[in-house]
PDB file with one MODEL, atoms N, CA, C and O in Angstrom:
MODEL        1
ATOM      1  N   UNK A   1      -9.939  -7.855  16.207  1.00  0.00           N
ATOM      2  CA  UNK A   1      -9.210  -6.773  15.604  1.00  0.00           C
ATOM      3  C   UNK A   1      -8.133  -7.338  14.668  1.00  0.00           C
ATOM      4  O   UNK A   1      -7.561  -8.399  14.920  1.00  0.00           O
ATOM      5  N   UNK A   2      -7.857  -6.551  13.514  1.00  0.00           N
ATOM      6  CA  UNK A   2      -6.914  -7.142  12.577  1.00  0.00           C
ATOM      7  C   UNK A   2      -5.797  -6.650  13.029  1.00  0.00           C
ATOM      8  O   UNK A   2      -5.933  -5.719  13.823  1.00  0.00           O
ATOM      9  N   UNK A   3      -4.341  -7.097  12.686  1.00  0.00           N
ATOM     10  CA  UNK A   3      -3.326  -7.104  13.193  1.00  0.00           C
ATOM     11  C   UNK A   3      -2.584  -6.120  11.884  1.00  0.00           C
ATOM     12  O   UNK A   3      -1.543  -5.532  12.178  1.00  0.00           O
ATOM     13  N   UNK A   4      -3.265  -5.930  10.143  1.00  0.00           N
ATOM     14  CA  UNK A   4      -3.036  -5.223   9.585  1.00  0.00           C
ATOM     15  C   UNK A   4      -3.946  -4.784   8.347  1.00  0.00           C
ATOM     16  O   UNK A   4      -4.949  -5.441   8.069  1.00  0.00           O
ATOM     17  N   UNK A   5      -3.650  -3.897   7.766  1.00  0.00           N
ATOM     18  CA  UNK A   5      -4.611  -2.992   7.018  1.00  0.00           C
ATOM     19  C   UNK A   5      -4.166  -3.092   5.338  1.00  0.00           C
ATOM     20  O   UNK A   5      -3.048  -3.497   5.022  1.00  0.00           O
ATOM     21  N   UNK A   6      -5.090  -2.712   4.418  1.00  0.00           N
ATOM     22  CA  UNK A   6      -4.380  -2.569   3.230  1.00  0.00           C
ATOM     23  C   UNK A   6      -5.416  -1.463   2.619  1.00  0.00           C
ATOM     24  O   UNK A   6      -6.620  -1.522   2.365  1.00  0.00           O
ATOM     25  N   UNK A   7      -4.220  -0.198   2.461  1.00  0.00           N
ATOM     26  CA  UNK A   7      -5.251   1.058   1.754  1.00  0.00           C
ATOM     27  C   UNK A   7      -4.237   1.293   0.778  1.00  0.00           C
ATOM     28  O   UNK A   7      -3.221   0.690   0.431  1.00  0.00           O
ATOM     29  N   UNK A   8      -5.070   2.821   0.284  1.00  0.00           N
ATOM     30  CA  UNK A   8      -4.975   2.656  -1.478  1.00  0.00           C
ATOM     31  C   UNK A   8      -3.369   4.324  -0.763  1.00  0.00           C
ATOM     32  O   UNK A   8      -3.578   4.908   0.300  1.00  0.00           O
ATOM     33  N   UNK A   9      -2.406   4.578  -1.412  1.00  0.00           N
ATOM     34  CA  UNK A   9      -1.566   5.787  -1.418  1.00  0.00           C
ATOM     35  C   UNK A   9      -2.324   6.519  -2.314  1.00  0.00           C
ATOM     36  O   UNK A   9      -2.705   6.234  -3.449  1.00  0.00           O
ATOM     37  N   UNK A  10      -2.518   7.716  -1.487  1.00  0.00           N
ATOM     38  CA  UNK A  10      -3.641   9.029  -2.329  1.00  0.00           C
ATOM     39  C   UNK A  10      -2.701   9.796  -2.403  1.00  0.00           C
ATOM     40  O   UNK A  10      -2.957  10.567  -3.327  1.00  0.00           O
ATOM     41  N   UNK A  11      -1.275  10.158  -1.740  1.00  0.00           N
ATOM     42  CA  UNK A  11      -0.163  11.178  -1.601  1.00  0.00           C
ATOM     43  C   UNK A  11       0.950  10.275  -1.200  1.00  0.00           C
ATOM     44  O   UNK A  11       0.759   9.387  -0.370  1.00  0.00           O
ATOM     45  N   UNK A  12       2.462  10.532  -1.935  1.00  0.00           N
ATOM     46  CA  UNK A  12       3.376   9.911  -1.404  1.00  0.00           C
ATOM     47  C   UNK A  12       4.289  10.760  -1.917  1.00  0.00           C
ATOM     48  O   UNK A  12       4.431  10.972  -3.121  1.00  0.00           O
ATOM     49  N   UNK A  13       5.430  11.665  -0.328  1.00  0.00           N
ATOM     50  CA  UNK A  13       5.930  13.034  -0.283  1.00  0.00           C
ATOM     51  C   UNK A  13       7.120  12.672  -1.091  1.00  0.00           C
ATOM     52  O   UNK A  13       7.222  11.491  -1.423  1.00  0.00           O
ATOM     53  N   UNK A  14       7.895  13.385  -1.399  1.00  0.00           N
ATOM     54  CA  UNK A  14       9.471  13.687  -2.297  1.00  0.00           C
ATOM     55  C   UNK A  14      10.083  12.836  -2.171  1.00  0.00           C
ATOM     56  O   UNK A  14      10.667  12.338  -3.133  1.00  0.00           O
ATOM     57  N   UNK A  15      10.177  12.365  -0.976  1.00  0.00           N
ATOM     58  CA  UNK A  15      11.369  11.581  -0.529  1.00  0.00           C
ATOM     59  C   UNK A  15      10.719  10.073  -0.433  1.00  0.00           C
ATOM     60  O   UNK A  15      11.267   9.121   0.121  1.00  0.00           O
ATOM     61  N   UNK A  16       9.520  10.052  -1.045  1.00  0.00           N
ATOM     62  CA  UNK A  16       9.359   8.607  -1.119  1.00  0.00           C
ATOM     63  C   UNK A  16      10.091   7.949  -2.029  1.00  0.00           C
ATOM     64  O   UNK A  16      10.360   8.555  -3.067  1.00  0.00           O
ATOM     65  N   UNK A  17      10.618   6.452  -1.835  1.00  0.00           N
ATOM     66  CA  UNK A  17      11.547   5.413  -2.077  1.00  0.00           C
ATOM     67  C   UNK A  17      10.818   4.006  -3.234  1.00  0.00           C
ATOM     68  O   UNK A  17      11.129   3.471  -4.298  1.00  0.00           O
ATOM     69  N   UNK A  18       9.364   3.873  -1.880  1.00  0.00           N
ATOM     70  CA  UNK A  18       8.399   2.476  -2.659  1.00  0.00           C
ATOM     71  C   UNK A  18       7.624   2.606  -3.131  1.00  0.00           C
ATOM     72  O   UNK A  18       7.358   1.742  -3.967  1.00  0.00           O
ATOM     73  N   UNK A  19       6.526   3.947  -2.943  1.00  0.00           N
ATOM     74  CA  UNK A  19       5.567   3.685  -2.775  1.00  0.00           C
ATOM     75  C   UNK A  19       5.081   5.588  -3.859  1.00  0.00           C
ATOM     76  O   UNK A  19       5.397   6.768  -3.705  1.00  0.00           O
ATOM     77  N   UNK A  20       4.316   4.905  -4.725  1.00  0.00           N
ATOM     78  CA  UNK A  20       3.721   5.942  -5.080  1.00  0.00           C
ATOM     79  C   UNK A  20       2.218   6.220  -5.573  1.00  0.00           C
ATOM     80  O   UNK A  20       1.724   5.093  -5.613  1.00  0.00           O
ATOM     81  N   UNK A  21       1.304   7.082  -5.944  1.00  0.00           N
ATOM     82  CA  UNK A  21      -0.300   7.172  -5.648  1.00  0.00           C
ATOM     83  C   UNK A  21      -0.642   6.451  -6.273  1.00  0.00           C
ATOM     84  O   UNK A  21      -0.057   6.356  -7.352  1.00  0.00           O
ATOM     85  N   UNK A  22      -1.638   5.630  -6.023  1.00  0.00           N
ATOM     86  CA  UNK A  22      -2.164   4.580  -6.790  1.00  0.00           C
ATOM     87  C   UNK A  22      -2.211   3.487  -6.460  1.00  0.00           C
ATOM     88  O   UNK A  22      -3.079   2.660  -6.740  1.00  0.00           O
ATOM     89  N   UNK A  23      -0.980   3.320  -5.622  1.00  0.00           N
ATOM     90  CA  UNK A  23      -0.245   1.807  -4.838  1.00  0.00           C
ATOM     91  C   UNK A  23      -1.212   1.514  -3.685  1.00  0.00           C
ATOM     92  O   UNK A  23      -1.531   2.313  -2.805  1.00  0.00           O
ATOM     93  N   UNK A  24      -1.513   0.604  -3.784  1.00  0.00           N
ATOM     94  CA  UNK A  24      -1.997  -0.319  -2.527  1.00  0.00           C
ATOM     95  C   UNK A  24      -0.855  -1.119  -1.783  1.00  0.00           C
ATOM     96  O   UNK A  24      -0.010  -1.874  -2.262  1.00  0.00           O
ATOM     97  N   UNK A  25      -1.106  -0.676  -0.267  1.00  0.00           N
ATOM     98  CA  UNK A  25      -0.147  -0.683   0.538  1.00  0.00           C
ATOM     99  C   UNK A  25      -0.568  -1.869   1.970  1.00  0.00           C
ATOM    100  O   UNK A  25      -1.760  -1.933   2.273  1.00  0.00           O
ATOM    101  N   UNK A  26       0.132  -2.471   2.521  1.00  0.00           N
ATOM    102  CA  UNK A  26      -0.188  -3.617   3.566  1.00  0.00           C
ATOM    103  C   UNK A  26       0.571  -3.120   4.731  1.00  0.00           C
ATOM    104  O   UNK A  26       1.795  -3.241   4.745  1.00  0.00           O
ATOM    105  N   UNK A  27      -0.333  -2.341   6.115  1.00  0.00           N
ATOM    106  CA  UNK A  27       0.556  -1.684   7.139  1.00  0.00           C
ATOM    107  C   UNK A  27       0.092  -2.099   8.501  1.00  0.00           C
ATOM    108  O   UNK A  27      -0.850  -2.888   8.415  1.00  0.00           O
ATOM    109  N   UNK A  28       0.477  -1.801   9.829  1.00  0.00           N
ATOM    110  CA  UNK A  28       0.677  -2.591  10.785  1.00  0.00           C
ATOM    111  C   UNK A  28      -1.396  -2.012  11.126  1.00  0.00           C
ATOM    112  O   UNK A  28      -1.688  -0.932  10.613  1.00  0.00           O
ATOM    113  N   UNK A  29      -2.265  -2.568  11.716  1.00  0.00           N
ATOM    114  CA  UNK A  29      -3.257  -1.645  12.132  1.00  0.00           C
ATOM    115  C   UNK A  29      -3.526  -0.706  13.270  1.00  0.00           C
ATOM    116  O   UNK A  29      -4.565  -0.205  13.700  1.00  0.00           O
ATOM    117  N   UNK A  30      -1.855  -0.596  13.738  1.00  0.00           N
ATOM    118  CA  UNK A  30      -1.974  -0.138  14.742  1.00  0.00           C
ATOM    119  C   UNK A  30      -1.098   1.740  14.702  1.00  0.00           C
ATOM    120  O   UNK A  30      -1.362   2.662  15.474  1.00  0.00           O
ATOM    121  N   UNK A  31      -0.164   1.756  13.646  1.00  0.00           N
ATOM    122  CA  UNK A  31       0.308   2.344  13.259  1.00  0.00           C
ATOM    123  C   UNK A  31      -0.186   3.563  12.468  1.00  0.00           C
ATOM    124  O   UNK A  31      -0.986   3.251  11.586  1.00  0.00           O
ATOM    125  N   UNK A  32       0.107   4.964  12.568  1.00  0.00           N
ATOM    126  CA  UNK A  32      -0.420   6.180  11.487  1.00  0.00           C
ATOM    127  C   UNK A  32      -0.872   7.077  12.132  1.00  0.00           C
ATOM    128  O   UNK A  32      -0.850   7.108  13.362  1.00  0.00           O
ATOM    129  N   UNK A  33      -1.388   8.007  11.346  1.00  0.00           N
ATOM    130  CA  UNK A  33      -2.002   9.106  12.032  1.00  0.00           C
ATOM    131  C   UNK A  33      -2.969   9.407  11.274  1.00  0.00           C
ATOM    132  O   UNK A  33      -2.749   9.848  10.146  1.00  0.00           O
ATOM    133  N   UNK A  34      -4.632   9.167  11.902  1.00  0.00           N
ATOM    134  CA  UNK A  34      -5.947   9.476  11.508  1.00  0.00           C
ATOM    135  C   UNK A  34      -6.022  10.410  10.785  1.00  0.00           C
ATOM    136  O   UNK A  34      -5.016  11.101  10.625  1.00  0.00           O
ATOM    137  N   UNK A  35      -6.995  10.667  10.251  1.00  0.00           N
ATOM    138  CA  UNK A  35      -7.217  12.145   9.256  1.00  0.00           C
ATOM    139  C   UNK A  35      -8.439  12.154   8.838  1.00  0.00           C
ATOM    140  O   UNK A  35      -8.712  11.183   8.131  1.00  0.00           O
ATOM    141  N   UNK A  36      -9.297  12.910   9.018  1.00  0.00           N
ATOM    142  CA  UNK A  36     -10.336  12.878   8.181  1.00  0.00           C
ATOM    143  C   UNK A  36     -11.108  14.083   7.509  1.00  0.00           C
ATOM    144  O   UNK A  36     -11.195  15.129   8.151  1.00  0.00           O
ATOM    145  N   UNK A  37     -11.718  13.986   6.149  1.00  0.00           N
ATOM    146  CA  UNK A  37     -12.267  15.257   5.451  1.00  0.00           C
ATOM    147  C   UNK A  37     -11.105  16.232   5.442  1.00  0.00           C
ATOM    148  O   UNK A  37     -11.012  17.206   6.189  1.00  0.00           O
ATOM    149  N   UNK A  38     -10.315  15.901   4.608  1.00  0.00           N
ATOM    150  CA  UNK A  38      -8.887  16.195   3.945  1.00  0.00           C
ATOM    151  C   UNK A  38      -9.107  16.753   2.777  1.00  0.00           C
ATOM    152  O   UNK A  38     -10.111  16.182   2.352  1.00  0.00           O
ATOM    153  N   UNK A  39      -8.629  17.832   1.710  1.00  0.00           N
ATOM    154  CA  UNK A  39      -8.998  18.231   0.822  1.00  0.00           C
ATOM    155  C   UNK A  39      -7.587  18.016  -0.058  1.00  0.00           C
ATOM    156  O   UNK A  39      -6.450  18.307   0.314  1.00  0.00           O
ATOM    157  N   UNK A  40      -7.909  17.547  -1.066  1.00  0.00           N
ATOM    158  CA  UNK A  40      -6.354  16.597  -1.621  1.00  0.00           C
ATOM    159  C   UNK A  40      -6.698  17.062  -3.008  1.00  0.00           C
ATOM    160  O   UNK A  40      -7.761  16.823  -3.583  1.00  0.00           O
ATOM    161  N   UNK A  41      -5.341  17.989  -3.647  1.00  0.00           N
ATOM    162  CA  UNK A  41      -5.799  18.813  -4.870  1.00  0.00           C
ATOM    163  C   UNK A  41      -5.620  17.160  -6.393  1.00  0.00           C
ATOM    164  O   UNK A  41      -4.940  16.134  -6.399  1.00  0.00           O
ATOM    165  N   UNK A  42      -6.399  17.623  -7.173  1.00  0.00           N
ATOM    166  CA  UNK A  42      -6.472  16.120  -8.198  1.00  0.00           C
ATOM    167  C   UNK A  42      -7.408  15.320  -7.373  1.00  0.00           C
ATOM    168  O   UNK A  42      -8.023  14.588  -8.148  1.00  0.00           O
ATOM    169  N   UNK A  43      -7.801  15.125  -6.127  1.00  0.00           N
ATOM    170  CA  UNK A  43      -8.093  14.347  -5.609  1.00  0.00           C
ATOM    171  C   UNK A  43      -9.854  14.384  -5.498  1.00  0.00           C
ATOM    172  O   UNK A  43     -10.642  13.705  -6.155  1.00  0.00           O
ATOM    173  N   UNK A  44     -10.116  15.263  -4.595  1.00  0.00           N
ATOM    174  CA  UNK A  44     -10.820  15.636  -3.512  1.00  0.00           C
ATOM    175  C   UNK A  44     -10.931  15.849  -2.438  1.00  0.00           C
ATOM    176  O   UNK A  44     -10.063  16.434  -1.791  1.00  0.00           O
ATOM    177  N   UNK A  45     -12.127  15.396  -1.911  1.00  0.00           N
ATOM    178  CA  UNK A  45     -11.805  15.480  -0.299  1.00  0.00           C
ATOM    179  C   UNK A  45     -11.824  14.040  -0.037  1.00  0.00           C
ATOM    180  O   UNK A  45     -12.524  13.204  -0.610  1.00  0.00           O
ATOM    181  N   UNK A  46     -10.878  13.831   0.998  1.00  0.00           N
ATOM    182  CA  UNK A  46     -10.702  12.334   1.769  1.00  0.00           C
ATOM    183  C   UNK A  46     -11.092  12.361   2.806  1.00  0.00           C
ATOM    184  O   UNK A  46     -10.502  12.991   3.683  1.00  0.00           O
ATOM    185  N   UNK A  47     -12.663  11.410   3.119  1.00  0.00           N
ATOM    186  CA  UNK A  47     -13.255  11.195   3.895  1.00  0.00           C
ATOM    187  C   UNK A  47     -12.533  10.885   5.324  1.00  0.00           C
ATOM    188  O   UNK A  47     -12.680  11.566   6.339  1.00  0.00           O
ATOM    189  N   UNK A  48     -11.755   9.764   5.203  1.00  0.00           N
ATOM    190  CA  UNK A  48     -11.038   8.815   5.585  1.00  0.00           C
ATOM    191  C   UNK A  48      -9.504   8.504   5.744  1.00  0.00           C
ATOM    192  O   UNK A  48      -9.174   7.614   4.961  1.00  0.00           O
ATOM    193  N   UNK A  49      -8.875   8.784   6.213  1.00  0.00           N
ATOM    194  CA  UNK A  49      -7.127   8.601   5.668  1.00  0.00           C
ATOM    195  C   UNK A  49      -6.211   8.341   6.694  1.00  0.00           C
ATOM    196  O   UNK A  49      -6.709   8.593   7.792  1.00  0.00           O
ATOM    197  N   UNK A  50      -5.027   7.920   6.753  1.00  0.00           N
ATOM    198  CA  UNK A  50      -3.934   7.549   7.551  1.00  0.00           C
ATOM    199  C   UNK A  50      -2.880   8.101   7.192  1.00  0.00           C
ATOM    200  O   UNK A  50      -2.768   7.923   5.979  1.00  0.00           O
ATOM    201  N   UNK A  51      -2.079   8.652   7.572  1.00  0.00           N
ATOM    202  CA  UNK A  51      -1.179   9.245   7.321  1.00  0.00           C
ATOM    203  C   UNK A  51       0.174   8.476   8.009  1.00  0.00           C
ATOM    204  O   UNK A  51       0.224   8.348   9.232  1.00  0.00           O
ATOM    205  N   UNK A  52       1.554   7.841   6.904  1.00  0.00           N
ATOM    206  CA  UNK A  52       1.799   7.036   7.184  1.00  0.00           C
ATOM    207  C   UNK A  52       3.134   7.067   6.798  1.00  0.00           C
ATOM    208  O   UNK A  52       3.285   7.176   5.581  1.00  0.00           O
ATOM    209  N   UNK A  53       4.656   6.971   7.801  1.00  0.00           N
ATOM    210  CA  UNK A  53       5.749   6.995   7.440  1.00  0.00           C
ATOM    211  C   UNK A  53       6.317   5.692   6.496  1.00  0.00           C
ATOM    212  O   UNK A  53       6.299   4.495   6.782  1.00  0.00           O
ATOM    213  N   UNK A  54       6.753   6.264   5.448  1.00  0.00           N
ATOM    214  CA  UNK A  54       7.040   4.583   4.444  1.00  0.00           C
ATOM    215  C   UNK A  54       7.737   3.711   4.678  1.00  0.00           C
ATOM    216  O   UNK A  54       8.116   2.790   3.955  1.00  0.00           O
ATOM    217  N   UNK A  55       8.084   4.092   6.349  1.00  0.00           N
ATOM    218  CA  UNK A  55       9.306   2.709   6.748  1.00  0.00           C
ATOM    219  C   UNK A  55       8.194   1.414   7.254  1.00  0.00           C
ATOM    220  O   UNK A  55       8.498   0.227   7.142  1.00  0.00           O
ATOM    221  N   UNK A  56       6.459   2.045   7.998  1.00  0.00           N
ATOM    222  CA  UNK A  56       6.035   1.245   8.148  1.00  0.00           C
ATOM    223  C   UNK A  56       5.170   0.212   7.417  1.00  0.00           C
ATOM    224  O   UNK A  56       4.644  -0.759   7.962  1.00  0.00           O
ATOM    225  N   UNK A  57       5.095   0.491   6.286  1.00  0.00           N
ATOM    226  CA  UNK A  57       4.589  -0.119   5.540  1.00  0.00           C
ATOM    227  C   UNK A  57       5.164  -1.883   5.236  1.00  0.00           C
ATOM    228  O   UNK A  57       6.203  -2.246   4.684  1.00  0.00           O
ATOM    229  N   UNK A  58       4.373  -2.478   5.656  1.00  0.00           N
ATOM    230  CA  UNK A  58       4.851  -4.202   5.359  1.00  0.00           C
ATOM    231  C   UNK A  58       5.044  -4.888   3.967  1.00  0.00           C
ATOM    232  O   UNK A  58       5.627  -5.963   3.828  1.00  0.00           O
ATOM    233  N   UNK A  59       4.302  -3.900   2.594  1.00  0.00           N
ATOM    234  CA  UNK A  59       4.633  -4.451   1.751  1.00  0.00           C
ATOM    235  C   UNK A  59       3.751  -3.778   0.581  1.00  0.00           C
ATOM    236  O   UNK A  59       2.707  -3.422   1.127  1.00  0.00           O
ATOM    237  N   UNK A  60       3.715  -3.493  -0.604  1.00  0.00           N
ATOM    238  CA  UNK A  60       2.789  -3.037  -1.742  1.00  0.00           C
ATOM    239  C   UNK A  60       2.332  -4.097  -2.376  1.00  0.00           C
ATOM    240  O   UNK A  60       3.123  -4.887  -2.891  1.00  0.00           O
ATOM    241  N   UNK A  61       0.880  -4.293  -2.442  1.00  0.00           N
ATOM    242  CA  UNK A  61       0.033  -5.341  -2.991  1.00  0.00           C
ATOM    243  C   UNK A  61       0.057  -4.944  -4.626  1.00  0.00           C
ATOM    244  O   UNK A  61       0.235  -3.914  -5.276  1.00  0.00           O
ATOM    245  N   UNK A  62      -0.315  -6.797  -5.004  1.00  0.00           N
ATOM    246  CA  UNK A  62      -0.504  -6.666  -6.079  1.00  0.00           C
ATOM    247  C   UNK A  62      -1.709  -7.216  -6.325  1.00  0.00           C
ATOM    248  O   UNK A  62      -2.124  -7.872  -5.370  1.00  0.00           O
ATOM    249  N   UNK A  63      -2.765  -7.168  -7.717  1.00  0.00           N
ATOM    250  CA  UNK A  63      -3.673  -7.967  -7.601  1.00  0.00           C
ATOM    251  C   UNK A  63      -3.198  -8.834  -8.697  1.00  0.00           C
ATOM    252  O   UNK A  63      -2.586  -8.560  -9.729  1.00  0.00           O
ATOM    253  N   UNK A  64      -3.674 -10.057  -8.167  1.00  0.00           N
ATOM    254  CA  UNK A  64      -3.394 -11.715  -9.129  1.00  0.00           C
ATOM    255  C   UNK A  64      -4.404 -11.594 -10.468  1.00  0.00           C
ATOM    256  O   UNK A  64      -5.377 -10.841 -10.507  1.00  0.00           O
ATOM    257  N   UNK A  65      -4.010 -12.419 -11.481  1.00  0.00           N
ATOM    258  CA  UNK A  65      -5.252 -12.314 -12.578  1.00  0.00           C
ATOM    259  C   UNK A  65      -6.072 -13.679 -12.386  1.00  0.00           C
ATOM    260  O   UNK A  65      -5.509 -14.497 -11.659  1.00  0.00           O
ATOM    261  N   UNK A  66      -7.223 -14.029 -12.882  1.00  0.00           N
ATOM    262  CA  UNK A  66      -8.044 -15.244 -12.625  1.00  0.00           C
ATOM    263  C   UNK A  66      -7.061 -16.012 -12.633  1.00  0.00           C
ATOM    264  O   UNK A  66      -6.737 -16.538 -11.569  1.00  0.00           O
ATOM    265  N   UNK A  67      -6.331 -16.280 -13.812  1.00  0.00           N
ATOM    266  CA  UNK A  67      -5.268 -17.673 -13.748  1.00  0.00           C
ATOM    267  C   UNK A  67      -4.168 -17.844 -13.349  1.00  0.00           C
ATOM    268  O   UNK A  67      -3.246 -18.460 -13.884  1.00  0.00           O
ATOM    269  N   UNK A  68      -4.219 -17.062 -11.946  1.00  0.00           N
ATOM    270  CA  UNK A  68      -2.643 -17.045 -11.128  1.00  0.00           C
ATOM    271  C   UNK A  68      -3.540 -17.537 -10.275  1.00  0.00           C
ATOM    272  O   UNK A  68      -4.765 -17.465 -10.169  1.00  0.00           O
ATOM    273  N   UNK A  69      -2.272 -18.292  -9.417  1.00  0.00           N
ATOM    274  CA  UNK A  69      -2.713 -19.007  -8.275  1.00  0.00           C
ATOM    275  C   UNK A  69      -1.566 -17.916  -7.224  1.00  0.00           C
ATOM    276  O   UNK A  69      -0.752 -17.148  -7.737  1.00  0.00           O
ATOM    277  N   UNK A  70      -1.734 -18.069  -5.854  1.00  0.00           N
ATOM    278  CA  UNK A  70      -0.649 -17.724  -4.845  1.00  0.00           C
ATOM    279  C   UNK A  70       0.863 -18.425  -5.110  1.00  0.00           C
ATOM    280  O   UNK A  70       2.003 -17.995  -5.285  1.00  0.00           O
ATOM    281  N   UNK A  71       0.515 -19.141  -5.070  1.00  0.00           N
ATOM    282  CA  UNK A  71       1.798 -20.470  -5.173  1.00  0.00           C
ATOM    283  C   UNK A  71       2.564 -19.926  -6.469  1.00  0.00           C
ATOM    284  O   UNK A  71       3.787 -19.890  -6.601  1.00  0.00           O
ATOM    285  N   UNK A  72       1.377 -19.409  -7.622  1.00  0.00           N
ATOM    286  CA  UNK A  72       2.755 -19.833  -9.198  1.00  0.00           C
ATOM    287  C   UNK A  72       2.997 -18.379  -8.995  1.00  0.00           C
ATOM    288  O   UNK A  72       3.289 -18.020 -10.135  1.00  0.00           O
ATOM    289  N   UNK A  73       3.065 -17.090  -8.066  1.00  0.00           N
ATOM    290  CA  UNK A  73       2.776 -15.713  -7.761  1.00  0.00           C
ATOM    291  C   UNK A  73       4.276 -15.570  -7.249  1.00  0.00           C
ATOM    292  O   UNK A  73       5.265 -15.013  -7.724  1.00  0.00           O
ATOM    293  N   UNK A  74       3.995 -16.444  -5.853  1.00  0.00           N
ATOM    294  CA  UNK A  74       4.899 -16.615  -5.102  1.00  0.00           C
ATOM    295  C   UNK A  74       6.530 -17.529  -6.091  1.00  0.00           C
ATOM    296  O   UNK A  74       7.706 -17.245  -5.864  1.00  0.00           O
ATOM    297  N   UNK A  75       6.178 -18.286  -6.828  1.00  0.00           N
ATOM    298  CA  UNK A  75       7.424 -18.944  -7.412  1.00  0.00           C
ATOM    299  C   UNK A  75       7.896 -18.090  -8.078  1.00  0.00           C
ATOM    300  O   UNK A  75       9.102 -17.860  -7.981  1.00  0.00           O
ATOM    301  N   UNK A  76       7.125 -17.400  -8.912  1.00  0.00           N
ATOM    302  CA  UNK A  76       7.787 -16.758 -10.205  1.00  0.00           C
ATOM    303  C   UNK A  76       8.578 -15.010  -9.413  1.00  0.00           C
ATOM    304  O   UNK A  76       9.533 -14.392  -9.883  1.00  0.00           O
ATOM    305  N   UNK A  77       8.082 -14.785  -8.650  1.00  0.00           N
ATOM    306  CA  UNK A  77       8.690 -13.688  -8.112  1.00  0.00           C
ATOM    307  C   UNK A  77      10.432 -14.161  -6.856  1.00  0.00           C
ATOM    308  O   UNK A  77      11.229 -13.302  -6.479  1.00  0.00           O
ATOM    309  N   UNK A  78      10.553 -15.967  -6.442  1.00  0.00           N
ATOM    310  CA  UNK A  78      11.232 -16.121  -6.288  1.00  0.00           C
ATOM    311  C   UNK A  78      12.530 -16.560  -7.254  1.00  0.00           C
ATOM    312  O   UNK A  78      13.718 -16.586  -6.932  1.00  0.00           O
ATOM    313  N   UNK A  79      11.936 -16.887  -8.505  1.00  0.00           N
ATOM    314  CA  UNK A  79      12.605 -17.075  -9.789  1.00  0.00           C
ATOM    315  C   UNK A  79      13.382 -15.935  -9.823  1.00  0.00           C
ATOM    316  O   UNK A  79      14.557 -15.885  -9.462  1.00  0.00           O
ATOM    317  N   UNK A  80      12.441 -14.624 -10.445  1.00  0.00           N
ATOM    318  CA  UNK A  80      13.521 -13.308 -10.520  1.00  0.00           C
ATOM    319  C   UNK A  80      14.248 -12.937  -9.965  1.00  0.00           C
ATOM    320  O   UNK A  80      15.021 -12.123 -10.470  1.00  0.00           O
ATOM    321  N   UNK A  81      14.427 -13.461  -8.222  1.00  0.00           N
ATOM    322  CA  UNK A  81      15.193 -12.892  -7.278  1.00  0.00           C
ATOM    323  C   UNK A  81      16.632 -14.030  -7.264  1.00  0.00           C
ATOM    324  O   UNK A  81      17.490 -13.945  -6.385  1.00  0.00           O
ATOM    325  N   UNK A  82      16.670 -14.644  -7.931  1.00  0.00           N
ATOM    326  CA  UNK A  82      17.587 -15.496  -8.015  1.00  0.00           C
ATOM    327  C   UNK A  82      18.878 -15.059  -9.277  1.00  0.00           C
ATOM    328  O   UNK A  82      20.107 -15.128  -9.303  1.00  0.00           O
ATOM    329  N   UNK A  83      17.714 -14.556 -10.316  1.00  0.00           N
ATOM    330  CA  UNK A  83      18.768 -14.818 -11.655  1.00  0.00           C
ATOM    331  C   UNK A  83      19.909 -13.736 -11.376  1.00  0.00           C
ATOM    332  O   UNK A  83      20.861 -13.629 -12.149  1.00  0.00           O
TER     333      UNK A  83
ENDMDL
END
């Protein structure tokens, strides 16, 4: 069993802070509340879904391009947090 999950935000309410639709999200796999065959307006219907307070969320993914490595990902985002 995995210890965590990464799905796509199909809805993220008023008072969201991080996270908005579109975002791919990294959360505990133990955490949420199931849902399924959901009818989501713009959307459709969602087969599949979790329903999920935004404190638990571990982090919003990004995807790398071919010529990023982890490492120059990881430096350059500790660069900005410095200046």
């Amino acid at each position: 069993m995995r210890a965590w999950r990464i799905g796509e935000v199909i809805l993220a309410g008023p008072n969201s802070k991080f996270t908005k639709a579109g975002d791919f999200v990294c959360f505990p796999n133990n955490l949420g509340i199931p849902v399924a065959n959901l009818s989501v307006d713009n959307y459709g219907t969602l087969k599949k879904g979790i329903f999920l307070n935004e404190q638990r969320i571990f982090g919003i993914c990004s995807v790398l391009n071919d010529d990023q490595t982890v490492a120059s990902h990881t430096t350059k985002k500790k660069k900005q947090n410095n200046e």
